[in-house]
GUKOL-872241 format. One line per field, with one value per residue (C-alpha): residue number from 1; chain; x negated, y, z. Coordinates in steps of 0.5 Angstrom, whole numbers, always signed. Layout:
<pts>
zalo <- [NUM,...] .
lummi <- [A,...] .
u <- [X,...] .
v <- [Y,...] .
w <- [Z,...] .
</pts>
This chain:
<pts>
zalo <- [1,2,3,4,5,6,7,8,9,10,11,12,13,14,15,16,17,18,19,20,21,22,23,24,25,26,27,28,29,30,31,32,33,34,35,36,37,38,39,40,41,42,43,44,45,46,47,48,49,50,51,52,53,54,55,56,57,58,59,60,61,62,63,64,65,66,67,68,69,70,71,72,73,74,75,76,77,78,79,80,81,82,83,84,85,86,87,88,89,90,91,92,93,94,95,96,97,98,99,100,101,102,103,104,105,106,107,108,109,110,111,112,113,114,115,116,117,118,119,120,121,122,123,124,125,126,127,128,129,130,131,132,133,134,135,136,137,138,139,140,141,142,143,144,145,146,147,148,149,150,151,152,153,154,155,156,157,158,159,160,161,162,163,164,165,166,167,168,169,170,171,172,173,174,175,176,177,178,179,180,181,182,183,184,185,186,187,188,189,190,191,192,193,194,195,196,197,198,199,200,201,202,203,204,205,206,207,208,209,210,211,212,213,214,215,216,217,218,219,220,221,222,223,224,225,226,227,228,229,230,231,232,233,234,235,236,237,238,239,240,241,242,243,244,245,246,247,248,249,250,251,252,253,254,255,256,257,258,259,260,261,262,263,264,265,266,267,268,269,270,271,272,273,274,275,276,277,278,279,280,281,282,283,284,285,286,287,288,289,290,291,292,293,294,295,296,297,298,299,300,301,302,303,304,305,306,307,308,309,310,311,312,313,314,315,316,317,318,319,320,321,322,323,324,325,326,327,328,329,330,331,332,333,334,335,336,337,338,339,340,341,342,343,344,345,346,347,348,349,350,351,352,353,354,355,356,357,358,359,360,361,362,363,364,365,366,367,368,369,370,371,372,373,374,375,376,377,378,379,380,381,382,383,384,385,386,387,388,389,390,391,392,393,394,395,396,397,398,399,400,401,402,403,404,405,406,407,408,409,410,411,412,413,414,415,416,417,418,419,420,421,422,423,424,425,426,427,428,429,430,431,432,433,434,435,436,437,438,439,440,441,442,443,444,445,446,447,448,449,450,451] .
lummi <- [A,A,A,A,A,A,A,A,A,A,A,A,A,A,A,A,A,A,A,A,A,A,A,A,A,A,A,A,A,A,A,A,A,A,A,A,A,A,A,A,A,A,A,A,A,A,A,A,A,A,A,A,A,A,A,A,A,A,A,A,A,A,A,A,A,A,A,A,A,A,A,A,A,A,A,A,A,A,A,A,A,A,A,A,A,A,A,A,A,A,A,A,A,A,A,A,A,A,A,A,A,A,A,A,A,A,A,A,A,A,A,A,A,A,A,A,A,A,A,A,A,A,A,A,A,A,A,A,A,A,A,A,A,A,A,A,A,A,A,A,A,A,A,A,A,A,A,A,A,A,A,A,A,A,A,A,A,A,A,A,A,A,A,A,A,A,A,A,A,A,A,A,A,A,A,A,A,A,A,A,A,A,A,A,A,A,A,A,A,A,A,A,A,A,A,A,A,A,A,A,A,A,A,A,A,A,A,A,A,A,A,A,A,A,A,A,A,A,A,A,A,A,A,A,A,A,A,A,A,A,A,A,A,A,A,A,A,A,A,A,A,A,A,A,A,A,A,A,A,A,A,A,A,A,A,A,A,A,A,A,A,A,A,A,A,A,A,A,A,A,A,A,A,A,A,A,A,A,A,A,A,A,A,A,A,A,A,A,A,A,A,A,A,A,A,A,A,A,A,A,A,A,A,A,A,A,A,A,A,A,A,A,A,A,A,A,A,A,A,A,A,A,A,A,A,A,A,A,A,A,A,A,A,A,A,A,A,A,A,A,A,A,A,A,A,A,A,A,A,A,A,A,A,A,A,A,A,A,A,A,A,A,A,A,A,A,A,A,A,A,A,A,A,A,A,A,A,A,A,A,A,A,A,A,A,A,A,A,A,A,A,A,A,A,A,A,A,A,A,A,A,A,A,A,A,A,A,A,A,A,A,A,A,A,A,A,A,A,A,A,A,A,A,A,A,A,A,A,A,A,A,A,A,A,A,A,A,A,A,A,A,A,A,A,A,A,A,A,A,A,A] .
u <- [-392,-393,-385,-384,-388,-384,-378,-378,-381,-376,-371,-374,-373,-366,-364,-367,-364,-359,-359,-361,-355,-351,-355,-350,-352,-351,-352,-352,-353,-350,-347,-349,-343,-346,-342,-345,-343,-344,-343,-342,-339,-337,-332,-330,-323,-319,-319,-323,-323,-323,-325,-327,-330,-331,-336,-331,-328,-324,-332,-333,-326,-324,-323,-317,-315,-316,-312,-314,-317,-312,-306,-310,-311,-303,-302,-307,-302,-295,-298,-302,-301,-300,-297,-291,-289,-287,-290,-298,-295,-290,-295,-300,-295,-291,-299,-299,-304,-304,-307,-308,-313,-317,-319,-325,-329,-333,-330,-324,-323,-318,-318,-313,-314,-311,-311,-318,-314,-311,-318,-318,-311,-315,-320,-315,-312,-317,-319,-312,-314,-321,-318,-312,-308,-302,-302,-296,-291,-286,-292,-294,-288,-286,-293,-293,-286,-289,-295,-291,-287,-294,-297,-290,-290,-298,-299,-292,-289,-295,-297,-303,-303,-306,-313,-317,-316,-315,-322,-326,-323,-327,-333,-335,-335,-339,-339,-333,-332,-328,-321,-320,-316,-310,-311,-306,-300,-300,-305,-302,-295,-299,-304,-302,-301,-307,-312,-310,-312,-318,-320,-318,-322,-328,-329,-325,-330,-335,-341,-339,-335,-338,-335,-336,-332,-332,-329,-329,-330,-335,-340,-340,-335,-333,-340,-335,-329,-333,-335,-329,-324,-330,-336,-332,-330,-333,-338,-335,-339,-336,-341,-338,-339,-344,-344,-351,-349,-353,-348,-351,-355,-350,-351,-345,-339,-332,-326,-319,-311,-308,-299,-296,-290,-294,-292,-299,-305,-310,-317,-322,-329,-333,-341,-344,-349,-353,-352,-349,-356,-361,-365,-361,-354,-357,-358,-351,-347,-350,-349,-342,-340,-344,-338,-332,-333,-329,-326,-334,-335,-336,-332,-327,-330,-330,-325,-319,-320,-324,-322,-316,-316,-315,-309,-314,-321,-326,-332,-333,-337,-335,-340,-340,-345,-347,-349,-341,-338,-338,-331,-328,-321,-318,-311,-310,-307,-301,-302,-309,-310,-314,-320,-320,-321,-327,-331,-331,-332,-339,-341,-341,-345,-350,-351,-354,-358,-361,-362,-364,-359,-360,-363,-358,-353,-358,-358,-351,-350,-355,-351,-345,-348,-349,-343,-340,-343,-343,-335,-335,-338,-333,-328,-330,-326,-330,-336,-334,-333,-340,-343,-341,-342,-349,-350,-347,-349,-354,-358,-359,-353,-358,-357,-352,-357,-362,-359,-358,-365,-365,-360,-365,-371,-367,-369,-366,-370,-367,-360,-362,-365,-359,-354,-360,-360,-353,-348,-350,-344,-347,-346,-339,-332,-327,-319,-314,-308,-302,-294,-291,-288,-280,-277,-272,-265,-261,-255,-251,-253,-246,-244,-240,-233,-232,-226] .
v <- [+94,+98,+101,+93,+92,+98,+96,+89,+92,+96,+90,+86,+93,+93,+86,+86,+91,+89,+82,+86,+90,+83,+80,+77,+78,+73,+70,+62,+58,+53,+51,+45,+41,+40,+46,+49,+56,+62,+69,+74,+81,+86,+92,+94,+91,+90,+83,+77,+70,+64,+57,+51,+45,+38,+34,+28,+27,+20,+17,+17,+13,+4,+2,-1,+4,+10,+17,+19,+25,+28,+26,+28,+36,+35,+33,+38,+43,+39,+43,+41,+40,+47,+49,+47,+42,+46,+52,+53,+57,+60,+63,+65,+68,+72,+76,+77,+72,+66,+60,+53,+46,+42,+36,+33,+27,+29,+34,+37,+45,+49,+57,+63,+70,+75,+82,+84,+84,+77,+75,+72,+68,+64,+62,+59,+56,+52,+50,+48,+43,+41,+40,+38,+36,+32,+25,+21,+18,+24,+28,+22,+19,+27,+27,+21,+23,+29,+26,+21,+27,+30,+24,+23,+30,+30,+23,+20,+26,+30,+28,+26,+26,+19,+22,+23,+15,+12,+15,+13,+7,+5,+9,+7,-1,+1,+7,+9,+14,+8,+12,+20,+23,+22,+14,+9,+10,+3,+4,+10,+5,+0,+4,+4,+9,+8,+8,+15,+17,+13,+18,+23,+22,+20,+26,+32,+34,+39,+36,+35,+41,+49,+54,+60,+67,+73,+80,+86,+84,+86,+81,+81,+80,+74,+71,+71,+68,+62,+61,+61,+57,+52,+51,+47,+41,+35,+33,+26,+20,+15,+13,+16,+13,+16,+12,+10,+5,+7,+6,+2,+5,+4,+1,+0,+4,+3,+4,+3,+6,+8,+8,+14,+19,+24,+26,+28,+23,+26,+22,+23,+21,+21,+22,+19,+25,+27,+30,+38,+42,+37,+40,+35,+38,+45,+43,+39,+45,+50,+44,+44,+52,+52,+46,+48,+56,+62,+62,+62,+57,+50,+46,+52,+55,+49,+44,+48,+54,+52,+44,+45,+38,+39,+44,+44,+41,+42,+40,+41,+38,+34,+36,+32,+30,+24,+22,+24,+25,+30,+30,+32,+32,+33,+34,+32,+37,+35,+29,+29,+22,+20,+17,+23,+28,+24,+24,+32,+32,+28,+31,+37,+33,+30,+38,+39,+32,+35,+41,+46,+52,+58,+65,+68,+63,+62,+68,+69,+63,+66,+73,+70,+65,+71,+74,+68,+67,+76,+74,+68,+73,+78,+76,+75,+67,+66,+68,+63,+57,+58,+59,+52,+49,+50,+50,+42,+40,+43,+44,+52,+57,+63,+59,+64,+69,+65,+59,+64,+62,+55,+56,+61,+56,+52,+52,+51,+44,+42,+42,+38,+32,+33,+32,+26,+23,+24,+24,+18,+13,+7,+12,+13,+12,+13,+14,+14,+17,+15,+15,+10,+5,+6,-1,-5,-4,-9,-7,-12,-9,-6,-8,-4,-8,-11,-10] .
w <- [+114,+121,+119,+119,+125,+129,+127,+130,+136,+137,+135,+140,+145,+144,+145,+152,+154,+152,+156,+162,+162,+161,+168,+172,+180,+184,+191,+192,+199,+202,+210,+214,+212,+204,+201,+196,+195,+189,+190,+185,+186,+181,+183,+176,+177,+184,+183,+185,+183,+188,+185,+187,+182,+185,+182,+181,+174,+171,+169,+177,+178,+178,+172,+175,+178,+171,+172,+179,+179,+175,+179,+184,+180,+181,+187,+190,+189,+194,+201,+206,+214,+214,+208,+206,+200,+193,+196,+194,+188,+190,+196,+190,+186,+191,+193,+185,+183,+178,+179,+176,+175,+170,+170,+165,+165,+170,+174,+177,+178,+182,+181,+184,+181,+186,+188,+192,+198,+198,+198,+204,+204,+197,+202,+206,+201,+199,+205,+206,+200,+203,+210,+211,+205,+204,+202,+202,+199,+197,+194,+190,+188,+185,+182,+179,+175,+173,+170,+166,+163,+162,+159,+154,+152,+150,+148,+146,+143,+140,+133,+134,+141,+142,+138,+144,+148,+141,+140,+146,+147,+141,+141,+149,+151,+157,+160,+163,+158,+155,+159,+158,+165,+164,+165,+166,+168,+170,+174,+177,+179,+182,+187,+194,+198,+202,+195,+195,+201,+201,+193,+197,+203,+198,+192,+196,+201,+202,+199,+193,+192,+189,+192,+186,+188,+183,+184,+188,+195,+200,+201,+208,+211,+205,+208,+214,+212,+208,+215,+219,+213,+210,+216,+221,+215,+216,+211,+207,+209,+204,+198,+191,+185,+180,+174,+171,+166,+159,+153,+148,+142,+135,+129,+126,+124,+128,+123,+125,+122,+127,+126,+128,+128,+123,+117,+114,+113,+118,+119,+125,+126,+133,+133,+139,+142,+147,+154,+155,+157,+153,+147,+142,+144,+143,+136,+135,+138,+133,+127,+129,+129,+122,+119,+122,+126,+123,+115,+112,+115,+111,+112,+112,+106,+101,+104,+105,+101,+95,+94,+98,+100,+107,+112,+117,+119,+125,+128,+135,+140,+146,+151,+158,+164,+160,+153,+150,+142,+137,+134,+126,+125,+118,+116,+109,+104,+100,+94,+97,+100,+107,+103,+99,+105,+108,+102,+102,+110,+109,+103,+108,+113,+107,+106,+112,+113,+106,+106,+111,+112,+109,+113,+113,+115,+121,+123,+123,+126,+132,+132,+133,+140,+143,+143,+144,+150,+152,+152,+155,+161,+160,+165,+173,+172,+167,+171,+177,+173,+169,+175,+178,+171,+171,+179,+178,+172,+170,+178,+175,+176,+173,+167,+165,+164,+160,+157,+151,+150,+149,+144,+141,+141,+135,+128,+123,+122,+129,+126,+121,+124,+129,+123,+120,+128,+131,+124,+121,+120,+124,+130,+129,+130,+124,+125,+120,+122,+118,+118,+121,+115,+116,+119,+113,+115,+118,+115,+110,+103,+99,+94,+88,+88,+80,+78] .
</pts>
């Protein structure tokens, strides 16, 4: 009994030096214009990770007017007063740094990895950004084509493309998760040149920015950039939408069949859930890895390797800043039907409202949360972004450091009472994907010449 006990002690031991040895340092402060600014330094590598999160994503837009904070991640990139147009990425590239954007929901997302000694030209542009950037009808006429090319190629002319706004179309009537970023097209053409700048003017502004830098770089003479490139900004004054409308609470199961240009039968289903950093998420998120992450995984195991009825399935939360979905998507095997499919998928999910997983399987579970999260920190981009995520979702940046132990506080009945809360069929969205039927020929029948 006293081995056990040392045992466990020295068990316990490890893994806080192991968590000590993984703590992220870091500073956060704010200038008088309402900026928010993160600061971790890490000399390991000559490089450093500038980025800039705006707390505006499609959820924060008019319902008439959809798709503006991601025009506005392209449109981001066309130049300032004093950058000129097409050459942001070239001016990056050409100091050997790389660069992009992501909108979400509820965020938009810049960030440029550079050399440690192009650190200053980062900041700068990103100021450019905040301060001075160019909207006009150039920029928006080029951005608009290029979203249209963007929404062909990921919507239209992807077999299942369509999946994620046929899914929250269906899945919320009032909240503005109804539209996914990419929005209307339609919306797009008829806003005005002025509709734009006003966005502009509203959501990319100091006050609802987080400056989070990552890398090699000396501390104070950085303190002095940000000053010099950021602290003259003006703060934004107009009133940003901050939407805190409440979906209702469902008790029937949507259904649809979807036609499309596919050639196997696929179906999808979309749970409602609870807010990223609520104590249900935590549950559903683990609830999901248990189904569909690795090849011991559920739903891999038994669907795809033993009953062979599905190419692929998934399951995989969706998290957002307000209550949002957890998604599952099956491709049926061949000869195996859309209903067939299904069937097993929600076997998998009774299993876990029925019966609590197994030790072993819990332990597993925690083991690979951690390394998940130790990876997810392995890279000083990676570190930035996290950084902003819980300093603007959660109001906690040091989370990076202890949201490991809300995950730890999870037992094995929590996910069970999450799949018995969240994964009931009255919650839910259901999609059948199938091929399109092929249209009947116009064509005059030919008829065999009798003779």
């Amino acid at each position: 009994m006293k081995r056990i006990l040392m045992l466990s002690v020295l068990c316990l031991l490890i893994l806080g030096l192991k968590a000590q040895s993984n703590k992220i340092e870091f500073e956060q402060y704010k200038l008088k214009n309402g900026l928010s600014v993160i600061l971790h330094e890490d000399h390991s590598t000559p490089i450093v990770a500038v980025t800039v999160l705006y707390h505006v994503g499609s959820k924060n837009e008019d319902p008439k007017r959809t798709g503006f904070a991601h025009f506005f991640e392209h449109l981001m990139f066309e130049g300032s007063d004093n950058i000129g147009r097409g050459e942001y990425m070239k001016t990056v590239q050409s100091n050997g740094g790389i660069l992009n954007a992501n909108t979400s929901f509820d965020r938009t997302f810049y960030f440029e990895i550079l050399p440690s000694n192009q650190l200053e030209l980062g900041l700068w542009l990103e100021s450019e950004r905040m301060l001075h950037l160019k909207v006009d009808s150039i920029g928006v006429k080029t951005q608009r084509e290029v979203v249209k090319e963007e929404y062909r190629q990921r919507y239209e002319n992807t077999p299942y493309g369509s999946f994620l706004p046929e899914m929250f179309k269906r899945a919320f009537e009032v909240h503005p998760y109804n539209w996914v970023p990419i929005g209307s097209l339609e919306h797009l053409n008829a806003a005005k040149i002025d509709e734009f700048r006003d966005f502009y003017k509203t959501y990319y502004v100091p006050n609802n920015a987080t400056l989070s830098i990552a890398g090699d770089f000396d501390k104070v003479q950085l303190k002095k950039w940000i000053d010099k490139y950021f602290s003259t900004i003006p703060q934004g004054t107009l009133p940003m939408s901050r939407p805190t409308v409440v979906e209702p609470i469902k008790n029937a199961e949507v259904r649809d069949v979807i036609e499309d240009n596919v050639q196997l039968p696929a179906v999808m289903m979309g749970y409602h859930t609870p807010a990223q950093g609520t104590p249900d998420a935590y549950a559903v998120d683990m609830l999901a890895q248990i189904l569909s992450q690795g090849n011991s995984s559920r739903m891999q195991k038994s669907i795809v390797d033993e009953q062979q009825k599905a190419m692929f399935v998934g399951a995989f939360p969706f998290p957002t800043e307000n209550p949002g979905l957890a998604l599952m998507f099956g491709l049926t095997n061949m000869g195996v039907s859309i209903e067939e499919l299904e069937t097993a998928i929600d076997k998998e999910v009774e299993k876990l409202q029925n019966e609590l997983i197994t030790e072993d399987e819990f332990q597993k579970l925690k083991n690979q949360i951690e390394n998940d999260m130790i990876s997810q920190n392995s890279k000083v981009e990676s570190i930035a972004e996290s950084l902003a995520n819980y300093a603007v979702y959660y109001g906690d940046a040091n989370l990076i450091n202890t949201e490991i132990d809300r995950y730890m506080k999870v037992t094995r009945e929590d996910i069970q009472n999450a799949a018995k809360k969240y994964f009931r069929k009255d919650n839910r969205v259901t999609l059948h994907y199938v091929p399109k039927k092929t249209e009947p020929s116009n064509q005059p029948e030919l008829k065999e010449d009798k003779k």
